[in-house]
C-alpha positions in Angstrom: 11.0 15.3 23.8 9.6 12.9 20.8 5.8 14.2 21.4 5.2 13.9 17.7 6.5 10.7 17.1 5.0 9.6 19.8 1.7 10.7 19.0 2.1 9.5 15.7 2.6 6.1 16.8 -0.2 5.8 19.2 -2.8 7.0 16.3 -1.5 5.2 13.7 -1.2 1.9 16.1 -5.3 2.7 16.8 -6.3 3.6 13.2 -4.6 1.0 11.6 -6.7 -1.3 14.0 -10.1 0.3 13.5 -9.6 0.9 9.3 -13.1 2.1 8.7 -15.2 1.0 5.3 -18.1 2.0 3.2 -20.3 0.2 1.0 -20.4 0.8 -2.4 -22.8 -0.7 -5.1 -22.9 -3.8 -2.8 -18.8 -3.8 -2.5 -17.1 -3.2 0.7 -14.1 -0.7 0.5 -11.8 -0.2 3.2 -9.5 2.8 3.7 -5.3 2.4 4.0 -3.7 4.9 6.4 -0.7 6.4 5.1 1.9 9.3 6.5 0.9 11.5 3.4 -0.9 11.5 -0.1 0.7 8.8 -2.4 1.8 10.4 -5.6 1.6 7.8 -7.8 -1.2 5.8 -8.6 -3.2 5.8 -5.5 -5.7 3.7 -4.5 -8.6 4.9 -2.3 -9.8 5.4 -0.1 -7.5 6.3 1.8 -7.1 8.4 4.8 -3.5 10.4 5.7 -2.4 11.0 9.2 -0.4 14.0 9.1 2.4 15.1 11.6 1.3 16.7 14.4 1.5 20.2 15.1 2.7 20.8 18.9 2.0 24.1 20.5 3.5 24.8 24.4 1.6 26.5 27.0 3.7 27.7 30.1 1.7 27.2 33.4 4.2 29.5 35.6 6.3 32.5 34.1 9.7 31.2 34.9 8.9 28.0 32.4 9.1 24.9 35.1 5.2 23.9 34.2 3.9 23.4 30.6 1.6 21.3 28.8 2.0 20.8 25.2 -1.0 21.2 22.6 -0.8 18.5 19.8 -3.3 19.1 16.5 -3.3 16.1 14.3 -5.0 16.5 10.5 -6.4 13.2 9.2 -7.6 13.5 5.4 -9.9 11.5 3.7 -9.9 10.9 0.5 -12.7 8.8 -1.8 -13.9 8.3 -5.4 -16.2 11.3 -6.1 -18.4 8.4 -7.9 -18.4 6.8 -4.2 -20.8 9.8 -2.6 -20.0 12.1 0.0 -21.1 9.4 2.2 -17.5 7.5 1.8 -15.8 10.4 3.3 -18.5 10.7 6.1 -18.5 7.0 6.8 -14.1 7.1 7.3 -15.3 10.4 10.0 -17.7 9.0 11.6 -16.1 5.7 12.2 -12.8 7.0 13.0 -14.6 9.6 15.4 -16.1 6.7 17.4 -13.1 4.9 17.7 -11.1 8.2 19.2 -14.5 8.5 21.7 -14.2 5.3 22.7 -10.5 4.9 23.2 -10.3 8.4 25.0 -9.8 6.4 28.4 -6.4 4.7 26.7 -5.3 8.2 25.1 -5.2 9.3 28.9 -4.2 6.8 30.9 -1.6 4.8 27.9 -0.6 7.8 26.0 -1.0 10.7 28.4 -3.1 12.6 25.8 -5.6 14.4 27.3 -8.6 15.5 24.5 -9.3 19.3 24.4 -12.9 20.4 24.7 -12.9 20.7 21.3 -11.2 17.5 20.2 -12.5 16.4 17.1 -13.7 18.8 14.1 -14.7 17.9 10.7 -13.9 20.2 7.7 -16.3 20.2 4.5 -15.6 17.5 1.9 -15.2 19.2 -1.1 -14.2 17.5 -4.5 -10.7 17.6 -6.6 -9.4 16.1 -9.4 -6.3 13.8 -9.5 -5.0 12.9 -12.9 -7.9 12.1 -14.6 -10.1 11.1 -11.7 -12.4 13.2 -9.6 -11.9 12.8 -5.6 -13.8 14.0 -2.8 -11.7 14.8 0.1 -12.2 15.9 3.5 -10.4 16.5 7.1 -10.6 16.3 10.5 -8.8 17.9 13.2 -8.2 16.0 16.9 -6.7 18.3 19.7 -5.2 16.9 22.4 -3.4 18.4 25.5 -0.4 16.5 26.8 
C-alpha cells in the first residue's frame, strides 16, 4: 500500500495551490511548502508538510476489514518580528482550504476526516542562527 505517499501527494498538490500569505508593514509574504525544514539559509515563511503517520484499525478479528488512520503535521514557521499573526494567518487559511476541499479528500482521495481533524498547537518562538522564529503546528487526521 503507498498510503503515505499517496497522502502526501494529494496535500502537497492542494497546499501548493492554496499558499497562504500575511501582510506585513504593507508587504505581502507568501509561504513555500517544503517536505522538511531547510537547513541552510531559509527563507520564510514557510510551512513543512511532514510524512504521515499511518495507524491500522482492524474492523473483524481475523484481519479481512481495516481502515487506516493517517496524522499529517504541517509546521509553520515565520519571522518573530512578523507577529504571531503570520503563523495564525498560514492556520487559518490552510484550515479553510482542508474545510472546503473535504468533499474532494472523500470522494478523489478516499480520505475520510476524523471528528477531530484539524488541531492547532501553540506557536511558540525559537531561534535559528541569529534570527528569532515563531513556529507553530497543526495536526489533520484522516481515516482511509
Amino acid at each position: 500500500s503507498t498510503i503515505s505517499q499517496d497522502v502526501f501527494t494529494a496535500l502537497r498538490t492542494l497546499i501548493i495551490a492554496n499558499k497562504p500569505t500575511y501582510v506585513y508593514d504593507g508587504t505581502t509574504f507568501t509561504y513555500t511548502m517544503v517536505a522538511e525544514y531547510p537547513k541552510d539559509n531559509p527563507s520564510f515563511p514557510i510551512v513543512v508538510l511532514n510524512e504521515s503517520s499511518v495507524n491500522v484499525v482492524l474492523l473483524t478479528f481475523d484481519g479481512s476489514g481495516r481502515d487506516y488512520g493517517v496524522e499529517v503535521q504541517l509546521d509553520f514557521y515565520a519571522k518573530e518580528a512578523h507577529g504571531k499573526k503570520a503563523i495564525d494567518s498560514g492556520r487559518d487559511s490552510l484550515r479553510n482550504t482542508f474545510i472546503n476541499n473535504i468533499s474532494s479528500f472523500i470522494n478523489d482521495d478516499g480520505l475520510i476526516p476524523m471528528d477531530d481533524f484539524w488541531d492547532d498547537s501553540n506557536t511558540s518562538p525559537f531561534q535559528d542562527k541569529n534570527q528569532i522564529i515563531n513556529t507553530g503546528s497543526s495536526l489533520i487526521k484522516f481515516v482511509k
